[in-house]
VOGU-3710 file (C-alpha; in Angstrom, 3 decimals, decimal comma):
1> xxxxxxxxxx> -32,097/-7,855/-2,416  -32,666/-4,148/-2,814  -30,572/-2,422/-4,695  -30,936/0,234/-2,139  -28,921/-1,930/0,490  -26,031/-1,290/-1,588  -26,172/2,129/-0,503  -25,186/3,452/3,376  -28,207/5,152/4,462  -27,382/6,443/7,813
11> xxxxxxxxxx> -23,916/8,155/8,717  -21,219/5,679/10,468  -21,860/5,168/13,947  -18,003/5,044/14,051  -14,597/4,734/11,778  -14,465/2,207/9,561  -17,893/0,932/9,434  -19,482/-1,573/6,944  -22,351/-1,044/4,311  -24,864/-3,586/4,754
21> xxxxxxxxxx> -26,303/-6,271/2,256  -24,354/-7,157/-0,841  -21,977/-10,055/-1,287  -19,525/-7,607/-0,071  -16,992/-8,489/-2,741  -17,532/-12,213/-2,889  -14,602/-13,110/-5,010  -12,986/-10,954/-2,314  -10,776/-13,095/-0,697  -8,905/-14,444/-3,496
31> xxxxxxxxxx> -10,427/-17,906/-3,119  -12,517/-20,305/-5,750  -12,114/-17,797/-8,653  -11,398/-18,776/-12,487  -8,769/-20,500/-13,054  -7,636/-20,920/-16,555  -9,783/-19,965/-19,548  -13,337/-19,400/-17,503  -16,118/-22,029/-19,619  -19,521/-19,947/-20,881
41> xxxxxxxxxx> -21,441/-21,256/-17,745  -19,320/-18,810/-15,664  -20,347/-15,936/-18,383  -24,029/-17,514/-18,302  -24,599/-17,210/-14,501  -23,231/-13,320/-14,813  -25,405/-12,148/-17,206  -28,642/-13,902/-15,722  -27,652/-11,967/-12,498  -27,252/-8,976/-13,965
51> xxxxxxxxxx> -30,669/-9,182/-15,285  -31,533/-7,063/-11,997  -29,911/-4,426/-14,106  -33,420/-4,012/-15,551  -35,490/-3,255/-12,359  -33,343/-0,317/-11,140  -34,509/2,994/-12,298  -30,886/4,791/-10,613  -28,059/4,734/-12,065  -26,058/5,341/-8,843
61> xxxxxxxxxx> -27,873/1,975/-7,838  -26,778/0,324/-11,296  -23,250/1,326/-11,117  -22,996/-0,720/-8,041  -24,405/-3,590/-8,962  -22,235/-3,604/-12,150  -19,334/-2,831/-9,375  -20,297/-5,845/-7,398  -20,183/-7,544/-9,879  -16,786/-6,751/-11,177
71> xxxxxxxxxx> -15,592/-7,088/-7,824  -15,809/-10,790/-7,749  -12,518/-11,183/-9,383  -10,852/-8,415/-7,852  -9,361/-11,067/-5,278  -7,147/-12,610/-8,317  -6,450/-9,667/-10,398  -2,407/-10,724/-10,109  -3,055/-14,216/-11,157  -1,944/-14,856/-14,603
81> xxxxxxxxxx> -2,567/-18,048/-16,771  -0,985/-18,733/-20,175  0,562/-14,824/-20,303  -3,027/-13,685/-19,633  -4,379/-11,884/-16,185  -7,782/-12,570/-14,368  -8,759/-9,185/-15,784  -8,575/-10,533/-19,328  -9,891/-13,635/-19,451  -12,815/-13,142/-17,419
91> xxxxxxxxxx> -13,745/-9,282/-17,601  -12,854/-9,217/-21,011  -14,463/-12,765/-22,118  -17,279/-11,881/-20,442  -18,110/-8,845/-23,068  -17,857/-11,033/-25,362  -19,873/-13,288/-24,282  -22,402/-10,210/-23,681  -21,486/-8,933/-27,256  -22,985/-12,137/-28,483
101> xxxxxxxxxx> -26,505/-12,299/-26,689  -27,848/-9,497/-27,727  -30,440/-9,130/-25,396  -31,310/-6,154/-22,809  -29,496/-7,861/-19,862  -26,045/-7,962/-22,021  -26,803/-3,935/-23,251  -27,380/-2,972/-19,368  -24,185/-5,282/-18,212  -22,215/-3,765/-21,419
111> xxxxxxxxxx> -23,396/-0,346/-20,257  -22,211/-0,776/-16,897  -18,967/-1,370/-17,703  -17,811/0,876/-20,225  -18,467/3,112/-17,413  -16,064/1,346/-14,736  -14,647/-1,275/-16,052  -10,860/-1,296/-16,923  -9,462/1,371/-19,819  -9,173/-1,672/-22,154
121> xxxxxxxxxx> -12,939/-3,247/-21,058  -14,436/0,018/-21,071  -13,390/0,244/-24,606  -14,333/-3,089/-25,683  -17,403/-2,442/-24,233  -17,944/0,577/-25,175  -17,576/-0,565/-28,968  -20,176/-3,825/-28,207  -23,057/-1,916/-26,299  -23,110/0,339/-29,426
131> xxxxxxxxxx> -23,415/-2,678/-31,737  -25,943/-4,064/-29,837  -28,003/-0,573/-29,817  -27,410/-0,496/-33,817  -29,292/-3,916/-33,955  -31,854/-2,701/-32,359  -31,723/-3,518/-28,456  -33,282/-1,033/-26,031  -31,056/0,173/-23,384  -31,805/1,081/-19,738
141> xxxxxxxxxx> -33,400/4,480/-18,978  -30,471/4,695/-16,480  -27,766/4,335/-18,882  -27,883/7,585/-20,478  -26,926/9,175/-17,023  -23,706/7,684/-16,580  -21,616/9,356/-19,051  -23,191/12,991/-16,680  -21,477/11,916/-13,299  -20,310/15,511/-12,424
151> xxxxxxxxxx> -17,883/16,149/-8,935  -18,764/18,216/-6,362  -16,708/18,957/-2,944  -14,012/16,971/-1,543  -13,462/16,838/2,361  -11,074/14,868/4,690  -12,332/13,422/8,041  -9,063/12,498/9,877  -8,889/10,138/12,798  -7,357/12,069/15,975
161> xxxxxxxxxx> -4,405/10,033/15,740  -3,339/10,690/12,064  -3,859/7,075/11,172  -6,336/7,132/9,057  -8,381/9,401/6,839  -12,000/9,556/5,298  -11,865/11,244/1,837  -15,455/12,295/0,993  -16,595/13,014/-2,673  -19,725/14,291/-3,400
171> xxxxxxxxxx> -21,058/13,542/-6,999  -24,382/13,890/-8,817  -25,782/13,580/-12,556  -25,649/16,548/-13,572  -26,937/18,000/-10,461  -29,457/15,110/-9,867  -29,061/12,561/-7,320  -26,033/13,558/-5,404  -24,049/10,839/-3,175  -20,962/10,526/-1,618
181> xxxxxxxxxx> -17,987/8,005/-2,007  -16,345/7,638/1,624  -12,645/5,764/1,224  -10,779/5,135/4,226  -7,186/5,746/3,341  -4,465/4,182/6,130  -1,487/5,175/6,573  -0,455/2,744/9,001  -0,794/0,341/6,031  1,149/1,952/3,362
191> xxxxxxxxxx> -1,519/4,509/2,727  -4,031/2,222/0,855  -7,664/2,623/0,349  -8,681/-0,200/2,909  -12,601/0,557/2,697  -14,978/2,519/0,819  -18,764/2,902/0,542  -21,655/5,164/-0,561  -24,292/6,885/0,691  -27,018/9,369/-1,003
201> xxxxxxxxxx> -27,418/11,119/2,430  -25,020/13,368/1,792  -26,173/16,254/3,684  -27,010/13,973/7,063  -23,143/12,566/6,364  -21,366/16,428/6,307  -23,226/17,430/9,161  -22,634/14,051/11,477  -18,736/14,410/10,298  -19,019/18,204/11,388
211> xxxxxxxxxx> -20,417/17,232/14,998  -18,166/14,503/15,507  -15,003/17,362/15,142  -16,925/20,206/17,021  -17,391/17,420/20,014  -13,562/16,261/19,268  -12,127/20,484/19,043  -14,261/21,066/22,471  -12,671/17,866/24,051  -9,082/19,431/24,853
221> xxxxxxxxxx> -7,834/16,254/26,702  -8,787/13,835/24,147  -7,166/15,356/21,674  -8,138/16,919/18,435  -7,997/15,310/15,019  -4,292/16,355/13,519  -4,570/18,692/10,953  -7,942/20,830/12,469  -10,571/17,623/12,036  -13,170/17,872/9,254
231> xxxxxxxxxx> -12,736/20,238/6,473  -12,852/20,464/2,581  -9,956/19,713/-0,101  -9,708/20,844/-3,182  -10,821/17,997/-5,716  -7,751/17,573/-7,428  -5,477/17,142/-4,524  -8,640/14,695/-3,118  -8,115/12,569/-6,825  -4,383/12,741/-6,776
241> xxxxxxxxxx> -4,438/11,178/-2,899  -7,093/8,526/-3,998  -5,144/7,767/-7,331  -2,030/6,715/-5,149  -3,695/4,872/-2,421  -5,747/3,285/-4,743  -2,568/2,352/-6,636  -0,612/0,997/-3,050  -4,213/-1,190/-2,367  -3,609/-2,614/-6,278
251> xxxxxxxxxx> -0,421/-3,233/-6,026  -0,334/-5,622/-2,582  -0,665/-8,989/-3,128  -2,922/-9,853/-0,145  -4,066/-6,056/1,053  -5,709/-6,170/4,586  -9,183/-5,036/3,152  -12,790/-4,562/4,706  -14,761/-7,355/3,515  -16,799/-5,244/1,143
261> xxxxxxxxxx> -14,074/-3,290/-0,529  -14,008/-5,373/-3,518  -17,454/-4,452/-4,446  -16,592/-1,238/-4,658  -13,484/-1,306/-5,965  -14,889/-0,389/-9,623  -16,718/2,305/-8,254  -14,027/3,841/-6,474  -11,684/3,687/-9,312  -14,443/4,930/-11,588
271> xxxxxxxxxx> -15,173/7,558/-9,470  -11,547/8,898/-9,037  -11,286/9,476/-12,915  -14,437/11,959/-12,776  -12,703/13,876/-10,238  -10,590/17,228/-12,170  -6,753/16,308/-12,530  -4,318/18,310/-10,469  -2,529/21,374/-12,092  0,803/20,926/-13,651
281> xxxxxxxxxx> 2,114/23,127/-11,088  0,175/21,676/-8,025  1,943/18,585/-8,774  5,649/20,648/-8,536  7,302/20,465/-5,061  6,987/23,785/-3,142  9,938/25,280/-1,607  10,430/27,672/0,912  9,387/26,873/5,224  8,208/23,195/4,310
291> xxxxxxxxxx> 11,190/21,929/2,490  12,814/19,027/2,833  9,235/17,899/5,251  7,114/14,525/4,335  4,845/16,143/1,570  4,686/18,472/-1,056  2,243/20,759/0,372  3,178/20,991/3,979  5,976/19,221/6,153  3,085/17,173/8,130
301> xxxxxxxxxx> -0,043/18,765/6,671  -0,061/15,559/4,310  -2,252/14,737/1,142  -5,455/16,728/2,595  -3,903/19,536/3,969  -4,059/23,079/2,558  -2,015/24,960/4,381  1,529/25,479/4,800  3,467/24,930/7,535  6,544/26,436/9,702
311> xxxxxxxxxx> 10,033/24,995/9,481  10,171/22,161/11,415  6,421/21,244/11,504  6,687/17,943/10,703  8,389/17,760/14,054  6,324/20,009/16,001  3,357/21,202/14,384  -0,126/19,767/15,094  -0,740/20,306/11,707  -2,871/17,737/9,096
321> xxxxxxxxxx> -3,348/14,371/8,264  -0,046/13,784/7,305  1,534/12,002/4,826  0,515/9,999/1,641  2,478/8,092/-0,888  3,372/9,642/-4,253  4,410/12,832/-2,411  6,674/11,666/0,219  9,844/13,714/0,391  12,945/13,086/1,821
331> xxxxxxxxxx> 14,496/13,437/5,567  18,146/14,532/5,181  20,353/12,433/7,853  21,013/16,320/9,309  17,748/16,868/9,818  17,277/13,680/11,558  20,456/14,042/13,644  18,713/17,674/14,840  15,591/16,033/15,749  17,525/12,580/17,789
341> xxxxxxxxxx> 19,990/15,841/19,644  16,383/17,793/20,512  15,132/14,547/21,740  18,143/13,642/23,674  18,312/16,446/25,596  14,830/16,303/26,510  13,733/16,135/29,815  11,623/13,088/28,746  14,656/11,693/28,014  16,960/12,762/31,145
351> xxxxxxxxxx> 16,275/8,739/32,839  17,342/6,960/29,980  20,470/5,239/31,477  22,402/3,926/28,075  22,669/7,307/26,112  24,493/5,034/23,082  21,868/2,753/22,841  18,983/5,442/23,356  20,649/7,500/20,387  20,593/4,229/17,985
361> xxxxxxxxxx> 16,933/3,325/19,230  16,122/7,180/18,815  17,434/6,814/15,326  15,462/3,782/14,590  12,186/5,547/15,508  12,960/8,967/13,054  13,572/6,539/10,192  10,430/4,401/10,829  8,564/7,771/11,179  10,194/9,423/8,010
371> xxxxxxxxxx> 10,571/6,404/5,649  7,526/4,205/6,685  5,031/7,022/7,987  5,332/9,604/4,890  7,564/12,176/7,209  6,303/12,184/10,082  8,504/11,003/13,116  6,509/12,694/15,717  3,078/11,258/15,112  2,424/8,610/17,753
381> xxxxxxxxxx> -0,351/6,959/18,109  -1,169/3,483/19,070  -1,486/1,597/16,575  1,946/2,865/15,404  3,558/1,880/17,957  2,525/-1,267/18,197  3,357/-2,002/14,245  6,874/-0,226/14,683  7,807/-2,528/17,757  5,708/-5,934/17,175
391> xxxxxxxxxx> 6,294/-5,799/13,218  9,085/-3,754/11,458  11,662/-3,442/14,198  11,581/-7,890/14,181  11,565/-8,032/10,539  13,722/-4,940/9,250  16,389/-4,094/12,051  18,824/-5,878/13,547  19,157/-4,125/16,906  22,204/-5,231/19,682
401> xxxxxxxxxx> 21,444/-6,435/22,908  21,561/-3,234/24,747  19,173/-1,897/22,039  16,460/-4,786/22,432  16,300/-3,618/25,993  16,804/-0,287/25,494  14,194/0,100/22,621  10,612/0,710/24,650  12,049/2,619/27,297  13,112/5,212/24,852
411> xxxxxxxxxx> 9,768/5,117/22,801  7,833/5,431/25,753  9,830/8,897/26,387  9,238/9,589/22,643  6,373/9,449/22,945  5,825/11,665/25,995  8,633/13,963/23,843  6,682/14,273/20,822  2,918/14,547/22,460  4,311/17,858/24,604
421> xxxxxxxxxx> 5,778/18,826/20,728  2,644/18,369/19,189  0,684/19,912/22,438  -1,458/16,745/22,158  -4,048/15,981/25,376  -2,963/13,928/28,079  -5,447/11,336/27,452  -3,892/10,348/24,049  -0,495/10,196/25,011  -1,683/7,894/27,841
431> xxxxxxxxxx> -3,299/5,624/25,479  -0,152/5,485/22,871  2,061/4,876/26,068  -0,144/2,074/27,455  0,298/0,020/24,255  3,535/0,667/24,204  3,656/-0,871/27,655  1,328/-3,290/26,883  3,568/-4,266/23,835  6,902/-4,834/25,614
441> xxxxxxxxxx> 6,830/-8,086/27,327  5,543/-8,944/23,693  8,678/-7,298/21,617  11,056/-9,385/24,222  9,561/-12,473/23,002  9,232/-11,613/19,493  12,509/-9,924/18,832  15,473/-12,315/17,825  18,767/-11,854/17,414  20,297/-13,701/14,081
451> xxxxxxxxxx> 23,068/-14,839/16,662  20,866/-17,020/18,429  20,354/-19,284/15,218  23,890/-19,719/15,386  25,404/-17,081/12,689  28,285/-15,615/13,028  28,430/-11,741/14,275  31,014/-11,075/11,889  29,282/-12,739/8,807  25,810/-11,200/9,749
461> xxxxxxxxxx> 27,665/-7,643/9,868  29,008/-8,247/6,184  25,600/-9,517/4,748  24,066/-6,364/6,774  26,011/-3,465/6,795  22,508/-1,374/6,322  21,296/-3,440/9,762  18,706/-4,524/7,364  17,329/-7,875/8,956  14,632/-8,562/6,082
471> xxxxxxxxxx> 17,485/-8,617/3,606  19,366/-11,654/5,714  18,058/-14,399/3,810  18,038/-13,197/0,226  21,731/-12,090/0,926  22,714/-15,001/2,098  21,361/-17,085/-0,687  22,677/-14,748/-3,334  26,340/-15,155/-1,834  26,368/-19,309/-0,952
481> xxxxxxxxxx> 30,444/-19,014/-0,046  31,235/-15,912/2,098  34,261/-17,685/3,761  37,267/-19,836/2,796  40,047/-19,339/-0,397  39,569/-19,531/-3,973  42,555/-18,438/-6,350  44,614/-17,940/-2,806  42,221/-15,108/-2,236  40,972/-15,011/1,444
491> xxxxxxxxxx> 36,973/-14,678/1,184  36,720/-13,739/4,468  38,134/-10,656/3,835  36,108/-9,667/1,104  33,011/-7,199/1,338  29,615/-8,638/-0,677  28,681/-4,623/-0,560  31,469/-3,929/-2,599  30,984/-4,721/-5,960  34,508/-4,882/-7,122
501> xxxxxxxxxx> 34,765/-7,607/-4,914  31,434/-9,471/-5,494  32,748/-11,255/-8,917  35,140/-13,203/-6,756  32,223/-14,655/-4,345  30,183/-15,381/-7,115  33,040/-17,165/-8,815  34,011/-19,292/-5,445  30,168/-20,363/-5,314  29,666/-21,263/-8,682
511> xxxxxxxxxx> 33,056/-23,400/-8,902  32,255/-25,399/-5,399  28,907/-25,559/-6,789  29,609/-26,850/-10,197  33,341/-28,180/-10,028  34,487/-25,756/-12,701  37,776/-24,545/-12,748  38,236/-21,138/-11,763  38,354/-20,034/-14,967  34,537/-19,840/-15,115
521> xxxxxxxxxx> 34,246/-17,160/-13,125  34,794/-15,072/-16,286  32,933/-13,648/-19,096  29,170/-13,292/-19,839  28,200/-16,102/-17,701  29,702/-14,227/-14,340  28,178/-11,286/-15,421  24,512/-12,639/-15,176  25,468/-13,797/-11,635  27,009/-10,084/-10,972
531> xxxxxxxxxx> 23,129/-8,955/-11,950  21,628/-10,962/-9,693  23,139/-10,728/-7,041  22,902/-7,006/-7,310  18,788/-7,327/-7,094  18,819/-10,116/-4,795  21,139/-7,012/-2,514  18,898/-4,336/-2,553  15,725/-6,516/-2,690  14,721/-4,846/-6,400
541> xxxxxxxxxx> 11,768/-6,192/-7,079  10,622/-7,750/-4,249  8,608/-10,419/-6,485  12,636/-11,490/-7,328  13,159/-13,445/-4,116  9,572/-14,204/-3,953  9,480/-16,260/-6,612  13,429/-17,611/-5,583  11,205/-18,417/-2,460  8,745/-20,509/-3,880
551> xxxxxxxxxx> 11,076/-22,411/-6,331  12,904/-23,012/-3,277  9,830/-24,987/-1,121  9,127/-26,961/-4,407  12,637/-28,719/-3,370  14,561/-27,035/-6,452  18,160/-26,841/-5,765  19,530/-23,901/-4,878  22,288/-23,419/-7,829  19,101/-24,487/-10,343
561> xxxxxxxxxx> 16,862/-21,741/-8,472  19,282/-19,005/-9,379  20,209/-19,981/-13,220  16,434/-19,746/-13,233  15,878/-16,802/-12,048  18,739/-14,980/-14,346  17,184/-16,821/-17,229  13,846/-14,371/-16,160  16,126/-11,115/-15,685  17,846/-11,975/-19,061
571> xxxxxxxxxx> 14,238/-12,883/-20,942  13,154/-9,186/-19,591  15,920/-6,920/-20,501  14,670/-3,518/-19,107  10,777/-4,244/-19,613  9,788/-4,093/-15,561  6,417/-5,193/-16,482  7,716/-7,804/-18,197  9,879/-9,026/-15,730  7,141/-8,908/-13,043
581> xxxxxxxxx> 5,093/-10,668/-14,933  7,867/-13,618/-15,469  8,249/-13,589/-11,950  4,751/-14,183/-10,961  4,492/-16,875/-13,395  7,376/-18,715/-11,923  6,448/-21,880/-10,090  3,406/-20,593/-10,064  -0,061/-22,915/-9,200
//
């Protein structure tokens, strides 16, 4: 294969298009990686492939190769065997296993990484390519270049819809060979870098992404891209965007990923640290008209937006890109309460016949906007709409009766709302109200009441006073007894919120449990119950009752489950990573 094809040649025909050739990120998926301590054959049939590493004259072209090849792990980088992650026992046993062959191939492979592996690989790698050079082994031509990667301009490419964005950053060696790193940041997935690729037709890129928004600013009734379409960022705020979604994409266990991204995960992340650091004071919330709006810089210009914006953009503006995680800032309920009152009076909203149950559902919609779409409650597009009705609203709310049927007939006028707001075209608000339309025979099947499992209304409405439906089972199993007496104490009357009276639950289950006297509900024992039960509540981390989960389908009794799992809190003590760690390890494999 040429190393070439590792490169995009041609602009995207489209969003989110694919680079061709490669393995695109074999190890990828997650599946037939190491597992435990990987044997020297593994090491043996990297280095022979990286032998290609000594036909390439580029080093834009070596850099992904040695990113490709990096990438092949990238699938398990949370597994962990024996204390040890993926990341250690194969990137870092695979330097020394190049340390040790002292031949050209391991110098180029050693090369490669110190430039984008890891900060601990680079290191390590850093320390054995130099070894190897002292002994006399001849690095590549190409490998002198790498240390010269230089950044040039940053632009944004938003979607017309706000749900996506392309960051471009152009780079050279020291002015030589320039390319471009394209990442695909969504926002409709967390903000994570979902795709990324290369191309060293930088100019042909700029000006396709400048005809596609002239075409889209001329089209009135399509509707612009939010925030003005194309245009350049500064490179700081383009690294401090990238660092963050890069972060959200590392962090998921099972990110929804183009099939090539983990061949260019290295590259990305290697790429990202040559870009300049943000200001001290660029990284200082700004106060004045945007306060109190979804990002630092604008209240719904978002990560790639330069400008400011007026009060109450975030509601009404067209402005950017909107939002980004890392700078999110917080809705105030009065704020929200404005915006549902300005909605409700609406003439979009004159037809709505239940004005209780369109206020709650209005409600619902500014919190999914502000909390889940980085402060932005008017942006509809739809996509969103389809994830807020089909997805979260299911799994996070616990909505009445009259709100289930209630729920897309005041979206749809939302959405007609917030498009007039935004002075969007008529042709996208058509196409965000047809899949809202399209989506509601779906919600009606999807949605389900806990009552129709057979729980009580009055025992979900104590383990969900926050209407929190996702928190319904790990509640439940972190109080077993929520009804009955212990100590002539009516349990029924007691509030699992309430921590003063969350000792005397925990005390009720562990004595039924156990058939301890109540006396046991006392002391230190109690009080590693009291600490569970507190994370279990507020879902803190969310590997906790993940791993509770898994002990759980293994057939583990429940009481067993949770002595194990405060035997991991108490192990910790305040070391997160630690913890996490523990967690992940847990029934594990």
């Amino acid at each position: 294969m040429s190393p070439q094809s590792r490169r995009r040649s041609e602009p995207p025909g489209g969003r989110g298009g694919r680079p061709p050739g490669g393995s695109g990120g074999a190890g990828g998926s997650g599946r037939g990686g190491p597992a435990g301590n990987p044997p020297n054959a593994l090491f043996r049939e990297m280095l022979h492939a990286a032998r290609e590493l000594l036909a390439v004259r580029s080093p834009l072209d070596a850099e992904l190769m040695v990113s490709e090849l990096l990438g092949t792990w990238w699938g398990q980088r949370h597994r962990n065997t024996a204390g040890a992650g993926v990341e250690q026992l194969v990137g870092e046993g695979l330097i020394d296993y190049a340390a040790g062959q002292r031949s050209p191939a391991a110098l180029a492979l050693l090369s490669g990484i110190a430039d984008l592996g890891t900060p601990r690989q680079a290191l390590l790698a850093e320390q054995a390519a130099i070894e190897l050079m002292e002994s006399g082994v001849r690095a590549p031509a190409w490998a002198e270049h790498l240390g010269e990667v230089t950044p040039a301009e940053c632009y944004v490419n938003p979607d017309r819809y706000g749900d996506q964005d392309e960051i471009i950053c152009v780079f050279s060696y020291a002015g030589e060979e320039p390319h471009a790193l394209v990442s695909v940041v969504d926002y409709n997935s967390d903000g994570m870098i979902r795709d990324g690729w290369v191309t060293s037709r930088v100019d042909k890129l700029l000006e396709h992404c400048r005809q596609l928004s002239g075409k889209a600013n001329g089209d009135r009734e399509s509707g612009q891209p939010e925030g003005g379409g194309f245009r350049p960022i500064d490179p700081p705020q383009a690294r401090q965007l990238l660092e963050t979604a890069l972060a959200v994409t590392d962090a998921a266990a099972d990110p929804p990923v183009s099939e090539s991204f983990p061949s260019y995960h290295a590259f990305i992340r290697a790429r990202i640290r040559a870009l300049p650091p943000a200001r001290q004071r660029d990284q200082r919330p700004k106060r004045g008209r945007a306060a109190g709006a979804g990002t630092a810089a604008s209240a719904s210009a978002g990560p790639a937006s330069t400008g400011t914006a007026s009060t109450g953009a975030a509601g009404s503006g067209r402005g950017g890109t909107g939002g980004f995680p890392g700078q999110k800032r917080p809705w105030s309920r009065d704020r929200r309460a404005m915006l549902a009152a300005e909605f409700l009076a609406s003439d979009e909203a004159e037809d709505l016949s239940d004005r209780r149950a369109a206020s709650r559902c209005a409600d619902r919609i500014i919190d999914y906007g502000c909390d889940r779409d980085f402060g932005r409650p008017l942006r509809m597009s739809p996509v969103k709409v389809q994830n807020f009705l089909l997805s979260w609203l299911p799994r996070k709310v616990m909505l009445s009766a009259a709100d289930q049927d209630a729920m897309p007939h005041v979206l749809a006028a939302w959405v007609r709302w917030a498009g007039r707001r935004r002075d969007l075209g008529e042709r996208v608000i058509s196409e965000t109200l047809d899949a809202v339309f399209d989506s509601m025979g779906t919600f009606a099947r999807v949605y389900r009441d806990p009552a129709e499992f057979g729980l009580d209304e009055v025992l979900i409405a104590r383990l969900l006073p926050d209407a929190d439906l996702e928190a319904l089972p790990r509640r439940a199993f972190a109080f077993g007894v929520l009804e009955g007496l212990h100590g002539g104490v009516d349990l029924s009357t007691l509030d699992p919120a309430n921590p003063a009276d969350r000792r005397m639950l925990l005390a009720a289950d562990h004595d039924t449990r156990t058939g301890s006297p109540s006396g046991i509900g006392v002391g230190r024992h109690i009080e590693r119950h009291l600490a569970l039960a507190d994370r279990l509540w507020r879902g803190d981390p969310p590997e906790l009752w993940a791993a509770a989960q898994r002990l759980l389908d293994t057939g583990e009794d429940r009481h067993l489950v949770l002595h194990a799992l405060m035997d991991v809190l108490e192990a910790a003590g305040d070391d997160e990573e630690r913890l996490l760690l523990a967690l992940r390890e847990l029934a594990a494999g």
